[in-house]
C-alpha positions as CSV (number, residue, x, y, z in Angstrom):
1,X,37.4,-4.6,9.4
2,X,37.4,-4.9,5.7
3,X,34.7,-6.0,3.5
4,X,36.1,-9.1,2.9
5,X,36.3,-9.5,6.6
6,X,32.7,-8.5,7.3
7,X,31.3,-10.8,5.1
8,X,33.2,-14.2,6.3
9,X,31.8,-12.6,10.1
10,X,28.4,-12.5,8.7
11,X,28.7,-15.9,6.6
12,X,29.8,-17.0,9.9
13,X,27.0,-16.1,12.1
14,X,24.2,-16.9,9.4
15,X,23.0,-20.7,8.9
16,X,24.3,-21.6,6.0
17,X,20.4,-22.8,4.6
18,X,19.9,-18.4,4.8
19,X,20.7,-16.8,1.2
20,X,22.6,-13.4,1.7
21,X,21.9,-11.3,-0.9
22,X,24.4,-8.3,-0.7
23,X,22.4,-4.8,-0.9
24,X,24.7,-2.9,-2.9
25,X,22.4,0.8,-3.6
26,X,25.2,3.3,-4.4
27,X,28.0,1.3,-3.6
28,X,31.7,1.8,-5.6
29,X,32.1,-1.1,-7.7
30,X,35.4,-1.8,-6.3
31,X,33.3,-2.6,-3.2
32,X,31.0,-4.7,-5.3
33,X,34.1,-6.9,-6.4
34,X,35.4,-7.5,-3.3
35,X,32.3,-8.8,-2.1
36,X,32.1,-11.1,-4.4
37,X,35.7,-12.2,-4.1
38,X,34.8,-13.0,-0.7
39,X,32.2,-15.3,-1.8
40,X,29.0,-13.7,-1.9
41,X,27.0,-15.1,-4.7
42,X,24.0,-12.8,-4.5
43,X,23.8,-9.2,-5.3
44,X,21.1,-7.1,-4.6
45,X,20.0,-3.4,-6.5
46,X,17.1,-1.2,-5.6
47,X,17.4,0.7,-9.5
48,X,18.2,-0.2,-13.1
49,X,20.3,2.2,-14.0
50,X,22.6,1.6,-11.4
51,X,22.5,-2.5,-11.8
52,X,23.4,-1.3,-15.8
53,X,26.6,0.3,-14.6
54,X,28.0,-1.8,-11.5
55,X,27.3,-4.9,-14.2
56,X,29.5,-3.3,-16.8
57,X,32.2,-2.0,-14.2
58,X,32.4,-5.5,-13.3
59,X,32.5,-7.3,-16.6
60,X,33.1,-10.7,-16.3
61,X,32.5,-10.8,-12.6
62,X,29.1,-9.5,-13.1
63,X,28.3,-13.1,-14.4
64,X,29.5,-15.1,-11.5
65,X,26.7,-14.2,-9.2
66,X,22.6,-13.6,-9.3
67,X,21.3,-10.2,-9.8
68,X,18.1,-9.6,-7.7
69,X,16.0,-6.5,-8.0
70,X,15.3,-5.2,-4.9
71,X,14.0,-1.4,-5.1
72,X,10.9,-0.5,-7.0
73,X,10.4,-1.4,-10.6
74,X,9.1,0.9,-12.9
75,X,7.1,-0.7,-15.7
76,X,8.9,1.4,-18.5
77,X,12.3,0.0,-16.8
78,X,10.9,-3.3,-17.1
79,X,13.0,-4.3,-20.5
80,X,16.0,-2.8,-19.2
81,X,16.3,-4.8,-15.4
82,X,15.1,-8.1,-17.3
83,X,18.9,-8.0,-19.5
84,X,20.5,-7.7,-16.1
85,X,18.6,-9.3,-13.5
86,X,17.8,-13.3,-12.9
87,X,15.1,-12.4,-9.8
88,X,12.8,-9.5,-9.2
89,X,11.6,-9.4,-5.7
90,X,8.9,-6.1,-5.7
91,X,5.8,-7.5,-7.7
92,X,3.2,-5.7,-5.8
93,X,0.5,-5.9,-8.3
94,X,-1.4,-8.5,-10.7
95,X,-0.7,-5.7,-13.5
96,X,3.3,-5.4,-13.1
97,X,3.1,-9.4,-12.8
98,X,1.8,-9.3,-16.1
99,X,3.6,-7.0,-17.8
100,X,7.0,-8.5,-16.7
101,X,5.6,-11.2,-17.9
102,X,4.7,-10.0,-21.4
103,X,8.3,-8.3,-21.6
104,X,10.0,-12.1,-20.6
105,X,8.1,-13.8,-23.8
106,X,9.4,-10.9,-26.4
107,X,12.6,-11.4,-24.6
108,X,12.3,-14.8,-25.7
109,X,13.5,-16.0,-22.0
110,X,12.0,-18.7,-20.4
111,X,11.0,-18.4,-17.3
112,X,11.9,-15.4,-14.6
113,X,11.3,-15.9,-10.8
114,X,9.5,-13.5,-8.4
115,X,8.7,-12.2,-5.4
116,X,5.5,-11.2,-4.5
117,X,6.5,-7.7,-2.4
118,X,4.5,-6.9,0.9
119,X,4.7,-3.8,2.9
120,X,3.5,-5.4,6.1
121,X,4.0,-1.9,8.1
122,X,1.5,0.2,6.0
123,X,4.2,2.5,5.5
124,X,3.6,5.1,3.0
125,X,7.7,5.6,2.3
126,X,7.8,1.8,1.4
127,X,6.6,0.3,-1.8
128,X,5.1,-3.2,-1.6
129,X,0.9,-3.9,-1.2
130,X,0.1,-2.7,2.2
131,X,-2.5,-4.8,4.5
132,X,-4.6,-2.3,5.7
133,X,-5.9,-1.1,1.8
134,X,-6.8,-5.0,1.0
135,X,-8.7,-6.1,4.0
136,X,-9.4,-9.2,4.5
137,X,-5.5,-8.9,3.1
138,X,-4.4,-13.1,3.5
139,X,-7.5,-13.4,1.3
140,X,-6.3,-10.4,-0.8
141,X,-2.6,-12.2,-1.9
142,X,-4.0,-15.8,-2.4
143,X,-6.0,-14.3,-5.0
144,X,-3.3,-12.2,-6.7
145,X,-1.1,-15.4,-5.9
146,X,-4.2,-18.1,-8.2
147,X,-3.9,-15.0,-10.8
148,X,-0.2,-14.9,-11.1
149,X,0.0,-18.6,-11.6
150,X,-1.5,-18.1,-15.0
151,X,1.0,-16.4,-16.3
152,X,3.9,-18.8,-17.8
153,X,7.0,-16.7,-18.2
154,X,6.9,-16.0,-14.2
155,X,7.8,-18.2,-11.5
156,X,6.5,-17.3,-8.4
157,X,8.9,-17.9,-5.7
158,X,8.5,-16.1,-2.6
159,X,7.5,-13.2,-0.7
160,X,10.0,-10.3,0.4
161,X,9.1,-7.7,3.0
162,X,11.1,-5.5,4.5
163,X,9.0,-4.8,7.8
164,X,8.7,-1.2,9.9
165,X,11.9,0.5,11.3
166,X,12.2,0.3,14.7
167,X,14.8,0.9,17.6
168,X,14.4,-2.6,18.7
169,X,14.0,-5.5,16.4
170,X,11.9,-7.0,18.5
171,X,9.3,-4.7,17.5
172,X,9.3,-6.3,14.1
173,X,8.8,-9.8,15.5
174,X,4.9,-9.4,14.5
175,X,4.8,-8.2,11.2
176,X,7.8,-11.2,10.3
177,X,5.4,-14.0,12.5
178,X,2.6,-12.5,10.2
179,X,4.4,-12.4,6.6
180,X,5.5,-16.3,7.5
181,X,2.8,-17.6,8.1
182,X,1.2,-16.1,4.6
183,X,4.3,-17.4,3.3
184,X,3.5,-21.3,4.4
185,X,-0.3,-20.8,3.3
186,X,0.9,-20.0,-0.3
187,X,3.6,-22.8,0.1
188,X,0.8,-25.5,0.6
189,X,-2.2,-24.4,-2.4
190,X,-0.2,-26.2,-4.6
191,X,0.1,-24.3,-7.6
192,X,1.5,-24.5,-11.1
193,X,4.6,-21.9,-11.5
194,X,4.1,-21.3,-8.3
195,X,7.1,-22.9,-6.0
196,X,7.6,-20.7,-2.9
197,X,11.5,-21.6,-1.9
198,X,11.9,-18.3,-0.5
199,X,11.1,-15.9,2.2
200,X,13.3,-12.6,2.0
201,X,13.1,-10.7,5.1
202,X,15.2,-9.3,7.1
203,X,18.0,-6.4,6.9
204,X,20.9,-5.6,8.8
205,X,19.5,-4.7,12.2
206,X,16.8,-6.9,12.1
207,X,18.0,-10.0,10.1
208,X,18.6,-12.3,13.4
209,X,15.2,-12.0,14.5
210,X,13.9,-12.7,10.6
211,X,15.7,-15.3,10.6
212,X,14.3,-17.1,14.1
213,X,11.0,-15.8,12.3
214,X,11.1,-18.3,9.5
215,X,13.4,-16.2,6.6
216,X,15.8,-17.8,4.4
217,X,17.1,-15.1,2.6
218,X,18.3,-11.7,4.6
219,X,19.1,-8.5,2.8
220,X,22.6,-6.7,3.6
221,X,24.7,-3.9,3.2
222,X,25.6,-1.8,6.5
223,X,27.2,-4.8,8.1
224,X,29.3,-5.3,5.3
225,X,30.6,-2.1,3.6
226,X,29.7,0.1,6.9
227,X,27.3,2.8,6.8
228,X,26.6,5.3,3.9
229,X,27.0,9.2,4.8
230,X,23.3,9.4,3.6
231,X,22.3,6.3,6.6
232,X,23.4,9.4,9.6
233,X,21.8,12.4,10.2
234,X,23.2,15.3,11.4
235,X,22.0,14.0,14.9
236,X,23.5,10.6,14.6
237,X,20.4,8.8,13.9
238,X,20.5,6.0,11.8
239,X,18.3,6.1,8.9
């Protein structure tokens, strides 16, 4: 099937109310354009420098859809992803918080939203704040949540996650149960810039069980431009 093609499937079989942002890392940008030909309004990067070239390949399509950040952002990249993208999903610290926000107001741009980015498996290949060094860890994030707040060129708006690898996605179940429920105890302190619409969870294999979890915004690229050479191993596996 062709991209076009895999992505009406997957708009298909996703409630509509569930954002798709399309993970695009090392992707052609002919790829990129047909994607967004066939409708998808949300485009997903893991690094600035290649965001900075897919949005010039693509000129003015580049401005029909939302950039998110995705992949770990460097605080001397900071200036660089804020010209391209309108959300960053991997805060994982107060001090990144800040300094994004510090770069928005010389930027002279309003307001920028983010995501809060937890790395609920403890894994040490993953970026994110992991649980298990900020015990009691709900405790942990409400406070780095009150401390965000103060900072008005940031909009808090969700939490993003992308949960341990496994076999079976039902092994993830858990760590998704866990991250939603931290998602609906921010949702209710009732903060000022902070307005949690969003919880971004959930990747190709494991995006229908996110989604019975509680996500509203899944993460995808396998499904819809097929698997990278680097994804396979030389035994198959999927990486």
């Amino acid at each position: 099937m062709s991209i076009t093609e895999n992505y009406a499937k997957l708009r298909e079989e996703i409630p509509a109310d569930v954002a798709i942002v399309v993970s695009c890392k090392t992707r052609a940008a002919k790829e990129i354009e047909e994607v967004i030909d066939a409708g998808a309004t949300d485009i997903g990067e893991n690094y600035v420098q290649e965001a900075e070239q897919m949005y010039s390949a693509l000129k003015k399509k580049a401005a029909k859809v939302r950039w998110h950040m995705i992949g770990h952002l460097q605080r001397n990249k900071i200036n660089k992803a804020l010209r391209i993208f309108d959300v960053i999903q991997t805060v994982d610290s107060l001090e990144k918080a800040a300094a994004i926000d510090k770069r928005v107001e010389k930027a002279t741009k309003k307001i920028v939203p983010v995501y809060i980015e937890i790395n609920i498996g403890n894994e040490d290949s993953k970026a994110g704040i992991k649980p298990e060094e900020h015990e009691p860890f709900e405790e942990y994030t409400e406070k780095l949540v009150r401390d965000m707040s103060a900072l008005s060129h940031l909009r808090l708006a969700g939490l993003m996650t992308m949960g341990p690898r496994f076999g079976n996605p039902e092994d993830v179940r858990p760590y998704f149960r866990r991250i939603r429920r931290l998602f609906e105890k921010i949702k209710g302190l009732d903060l000022t810039n902070v307005d949690m619409k969003y919880l971004s969870m959930g990747m190709t294999n494991s995006c229908r069980v996110a989604i019975e979890e509680g996500s509203n915004m899944v993460r995808i690229g396998t499904a819809i431009f097929g698997e990278r050479e680097c994804d396979i191993g030389k035994n198959g596996r999927q990486y």
